[in-house]
N, CA, C and O of each residue as an XYZ file, in Angstrom:
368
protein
N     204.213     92.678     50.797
C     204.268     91.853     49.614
C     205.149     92.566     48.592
O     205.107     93.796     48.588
N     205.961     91.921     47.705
C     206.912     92.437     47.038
C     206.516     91.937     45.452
O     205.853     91.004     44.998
N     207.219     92.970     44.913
C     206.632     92.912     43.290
C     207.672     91.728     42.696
O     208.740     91.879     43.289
N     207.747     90.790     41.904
C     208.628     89.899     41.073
C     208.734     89.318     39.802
O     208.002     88.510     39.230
N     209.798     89.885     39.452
C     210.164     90.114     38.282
C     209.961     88.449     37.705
O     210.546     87.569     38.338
N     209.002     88.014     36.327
C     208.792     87.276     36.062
C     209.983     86.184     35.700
O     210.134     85.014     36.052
N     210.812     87.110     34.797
C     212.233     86.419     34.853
C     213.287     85.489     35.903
O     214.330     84.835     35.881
N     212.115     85.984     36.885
C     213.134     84.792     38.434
C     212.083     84.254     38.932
O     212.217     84.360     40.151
N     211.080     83.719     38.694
C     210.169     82.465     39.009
C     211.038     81.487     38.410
O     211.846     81.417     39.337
N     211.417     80.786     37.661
C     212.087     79.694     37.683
C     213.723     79.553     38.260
O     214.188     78.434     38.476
N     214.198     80.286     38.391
C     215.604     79.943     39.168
C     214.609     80.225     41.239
O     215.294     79.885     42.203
N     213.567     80.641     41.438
C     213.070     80.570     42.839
C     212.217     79.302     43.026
O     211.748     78.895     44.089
N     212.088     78.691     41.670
C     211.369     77.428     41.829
C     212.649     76.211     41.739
O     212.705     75.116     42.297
N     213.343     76.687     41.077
C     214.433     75.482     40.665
C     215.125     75.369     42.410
O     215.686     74.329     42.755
N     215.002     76.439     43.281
C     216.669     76.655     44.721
C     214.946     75.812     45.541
O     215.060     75.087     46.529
N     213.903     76.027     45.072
C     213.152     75.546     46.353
C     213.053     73.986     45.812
O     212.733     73.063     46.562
N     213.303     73.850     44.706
C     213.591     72.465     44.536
C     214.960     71.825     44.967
O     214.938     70.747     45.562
N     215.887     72.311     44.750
C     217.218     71.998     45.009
C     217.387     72.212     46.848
O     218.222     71.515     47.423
N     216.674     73.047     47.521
C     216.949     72.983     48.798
C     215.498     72.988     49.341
O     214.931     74.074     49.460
N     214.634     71.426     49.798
C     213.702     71.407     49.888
C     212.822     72.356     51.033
O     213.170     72.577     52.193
N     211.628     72.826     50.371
C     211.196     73.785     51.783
C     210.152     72.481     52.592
O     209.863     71.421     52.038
N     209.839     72.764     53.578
C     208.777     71.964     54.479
C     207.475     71.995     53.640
O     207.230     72.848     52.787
N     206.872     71.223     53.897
C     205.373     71.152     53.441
C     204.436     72.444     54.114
O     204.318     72.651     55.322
N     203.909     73.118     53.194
C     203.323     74.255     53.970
C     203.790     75.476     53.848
O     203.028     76.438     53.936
N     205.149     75.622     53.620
C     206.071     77.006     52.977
C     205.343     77.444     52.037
O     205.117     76.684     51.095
N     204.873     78.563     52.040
C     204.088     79.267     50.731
C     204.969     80.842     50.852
O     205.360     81.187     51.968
N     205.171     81.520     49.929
C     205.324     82.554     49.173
C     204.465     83.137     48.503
O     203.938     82.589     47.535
N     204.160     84.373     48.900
C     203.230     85.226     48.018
C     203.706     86.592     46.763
O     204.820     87.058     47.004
N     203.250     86.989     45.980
C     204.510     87.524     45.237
C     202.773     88.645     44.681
O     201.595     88.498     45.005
N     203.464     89.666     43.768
C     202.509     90.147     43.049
C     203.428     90.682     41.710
O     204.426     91.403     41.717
N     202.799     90.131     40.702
C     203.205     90.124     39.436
C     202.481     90.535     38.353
O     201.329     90.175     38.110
N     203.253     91.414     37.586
C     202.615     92.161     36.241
C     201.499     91.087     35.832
O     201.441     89.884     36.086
N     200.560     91.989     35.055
C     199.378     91.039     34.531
C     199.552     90.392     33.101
O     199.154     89.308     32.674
N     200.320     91.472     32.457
C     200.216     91.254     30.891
C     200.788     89.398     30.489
O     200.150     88.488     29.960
N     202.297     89.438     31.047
C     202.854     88.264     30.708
C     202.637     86.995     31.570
O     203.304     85.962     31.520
N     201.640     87.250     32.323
C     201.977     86.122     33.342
C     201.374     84.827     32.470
O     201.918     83.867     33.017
N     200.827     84.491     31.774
C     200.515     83.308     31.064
C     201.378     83.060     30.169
O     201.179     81.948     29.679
N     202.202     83.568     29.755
C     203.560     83.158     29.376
C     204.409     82.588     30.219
O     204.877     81.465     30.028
N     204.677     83.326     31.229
C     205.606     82.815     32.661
C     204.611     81.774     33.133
O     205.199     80.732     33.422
N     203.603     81.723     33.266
C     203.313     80.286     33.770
C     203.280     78.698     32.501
O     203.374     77.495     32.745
N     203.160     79.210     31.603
C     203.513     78.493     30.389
C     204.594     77.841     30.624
O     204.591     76.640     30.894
N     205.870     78.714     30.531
C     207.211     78.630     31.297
C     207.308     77.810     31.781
O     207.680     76.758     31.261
N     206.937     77.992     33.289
C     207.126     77.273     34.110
C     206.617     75.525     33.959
O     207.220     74.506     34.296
N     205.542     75.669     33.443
C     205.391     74.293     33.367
C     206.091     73.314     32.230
O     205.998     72.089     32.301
N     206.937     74.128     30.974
C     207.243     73.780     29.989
C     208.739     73.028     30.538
O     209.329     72.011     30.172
N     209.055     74.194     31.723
C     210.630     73.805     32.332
C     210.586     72.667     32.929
O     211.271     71.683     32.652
N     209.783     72.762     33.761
C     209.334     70.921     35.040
C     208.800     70.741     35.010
O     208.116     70.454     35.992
N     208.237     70.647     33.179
C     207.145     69.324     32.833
C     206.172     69.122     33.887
O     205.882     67.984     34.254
N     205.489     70.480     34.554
C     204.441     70.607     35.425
C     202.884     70.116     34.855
O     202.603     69.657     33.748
N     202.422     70.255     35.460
C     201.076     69.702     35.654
C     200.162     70.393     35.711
O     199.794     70.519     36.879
N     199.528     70.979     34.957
C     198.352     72.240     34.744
C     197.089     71.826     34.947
O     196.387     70.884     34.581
N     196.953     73.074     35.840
C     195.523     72.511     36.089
C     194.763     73.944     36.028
O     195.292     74.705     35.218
N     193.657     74.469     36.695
C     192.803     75.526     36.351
C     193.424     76.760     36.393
O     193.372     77.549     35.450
N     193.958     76.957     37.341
C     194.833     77.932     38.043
C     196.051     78.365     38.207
O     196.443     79.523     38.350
N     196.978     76.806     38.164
C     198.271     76.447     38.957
C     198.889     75.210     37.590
O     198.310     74.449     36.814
N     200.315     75.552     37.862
C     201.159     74.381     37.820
C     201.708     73.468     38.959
O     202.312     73.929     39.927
N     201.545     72.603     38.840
C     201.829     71.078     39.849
C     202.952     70.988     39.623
O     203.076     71.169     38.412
N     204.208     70.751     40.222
C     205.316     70.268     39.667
C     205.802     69.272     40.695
O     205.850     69.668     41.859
N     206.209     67.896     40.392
C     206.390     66.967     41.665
C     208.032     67.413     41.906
O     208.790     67.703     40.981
N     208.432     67.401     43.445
C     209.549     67.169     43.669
C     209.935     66.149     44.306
O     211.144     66.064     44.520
N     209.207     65.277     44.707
C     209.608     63.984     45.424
C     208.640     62.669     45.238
O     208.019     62.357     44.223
N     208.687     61.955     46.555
C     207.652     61.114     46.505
C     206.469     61.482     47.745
O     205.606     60.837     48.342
N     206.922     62.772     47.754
C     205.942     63.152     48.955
C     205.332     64.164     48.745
O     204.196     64.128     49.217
N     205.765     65.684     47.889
C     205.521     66.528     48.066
C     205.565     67.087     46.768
O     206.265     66.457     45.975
N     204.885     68.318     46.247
C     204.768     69.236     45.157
C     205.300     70.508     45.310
O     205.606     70.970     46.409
N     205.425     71.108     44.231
C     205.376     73.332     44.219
C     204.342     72.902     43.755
O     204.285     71.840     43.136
N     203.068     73.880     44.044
C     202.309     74.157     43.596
C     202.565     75.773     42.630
O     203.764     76.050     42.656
N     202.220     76.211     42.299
C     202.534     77.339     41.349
C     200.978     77.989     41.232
O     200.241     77.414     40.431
N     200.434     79.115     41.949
C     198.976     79.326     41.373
C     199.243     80.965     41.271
O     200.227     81.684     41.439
N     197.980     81.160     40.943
C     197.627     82.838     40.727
C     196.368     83.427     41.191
O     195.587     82.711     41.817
N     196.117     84.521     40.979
C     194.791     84.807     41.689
C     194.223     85.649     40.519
O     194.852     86.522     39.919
N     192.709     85.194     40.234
C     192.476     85.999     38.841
C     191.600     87.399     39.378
O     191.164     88.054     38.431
N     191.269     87.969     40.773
C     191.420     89.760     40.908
C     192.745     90.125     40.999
O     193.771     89.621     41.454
N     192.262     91.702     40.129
C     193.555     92.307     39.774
C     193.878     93.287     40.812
O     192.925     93.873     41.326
N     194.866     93.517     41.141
C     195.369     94.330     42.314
C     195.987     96.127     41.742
O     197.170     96.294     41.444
N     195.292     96.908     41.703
C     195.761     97.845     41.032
C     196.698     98.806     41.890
O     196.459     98.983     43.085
N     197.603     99.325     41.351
C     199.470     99.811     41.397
C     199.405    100.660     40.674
O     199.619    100.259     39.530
N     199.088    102.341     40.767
C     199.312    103.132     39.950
C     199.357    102.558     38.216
O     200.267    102.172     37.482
N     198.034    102.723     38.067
C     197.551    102.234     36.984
C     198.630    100.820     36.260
O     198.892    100.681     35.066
N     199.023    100.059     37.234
C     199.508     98.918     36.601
C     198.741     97.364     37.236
O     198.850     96.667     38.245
N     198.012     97.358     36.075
C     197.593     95.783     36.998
C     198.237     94.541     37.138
O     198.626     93.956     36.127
N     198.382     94.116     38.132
C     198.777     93.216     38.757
C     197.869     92.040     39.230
O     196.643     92.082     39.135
N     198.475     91.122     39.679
C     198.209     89.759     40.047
C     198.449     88.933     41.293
O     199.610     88.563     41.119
N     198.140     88.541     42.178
C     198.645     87.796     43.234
C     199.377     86.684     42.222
O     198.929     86.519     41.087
N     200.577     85.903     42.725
C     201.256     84.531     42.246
C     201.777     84.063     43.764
O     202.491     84.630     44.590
N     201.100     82.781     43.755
C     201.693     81.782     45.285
C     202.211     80.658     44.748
O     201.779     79.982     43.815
N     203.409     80.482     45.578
C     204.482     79.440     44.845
C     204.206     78.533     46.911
O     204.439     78.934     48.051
N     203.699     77.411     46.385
C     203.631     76.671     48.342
C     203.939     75.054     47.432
O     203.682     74.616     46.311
N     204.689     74.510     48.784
C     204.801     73.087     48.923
C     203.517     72.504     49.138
O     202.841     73.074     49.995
N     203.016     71.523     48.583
C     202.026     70.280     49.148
C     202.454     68.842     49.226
O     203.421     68.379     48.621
N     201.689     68.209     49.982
C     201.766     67.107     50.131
C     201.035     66.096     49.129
O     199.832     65.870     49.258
N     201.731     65.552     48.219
C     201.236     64.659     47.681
C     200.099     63.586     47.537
O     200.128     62.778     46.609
């Protein structure tokens, strides 16, 4: 699992929009703790996503979603806490 820089969740959400993945493609990422409710703010502010407990919804078709979620245990990294973030297609 690879660490990601909050600053490129939306240009990795915008190419999986622009080049559709299959239903079921999920990505797992682990991301700083401090800002991530900003970056998910973000994200939903950009494609007018769909918030829900966890996750932003964002539709890309008439079939399918990004889902956008997080995981609220923290994953500790030499005293840096961290976060699971899963970016997956669903089916509508």
């Amino acid at each position: 699992m690879s660490l990601l820089a909050l600053d490129d969740i939306i240009p990795l959400i915008e190419n999986w929009i622009e080049t559709p993945r299959e239903i079921g493609k999920c990505f797992c990422f682990e991301v700083r703790k401090t800002p991530l409710r900003e970056a998910m703010a973000a994200v939903r502010q950009h494609f007018d996503g769909i918030k829900t407990e966890k996750s932003i919804e964002i539709p890309v078709n008439n079939f399918s979603q990004i889902k956008v979620s997080y995981e609220d245990d923290e994953i500790e990294d030499w005293d840096r806490p961290l976060r699971l973030l899963t970016i997956e297609v669903k089916a509508v």
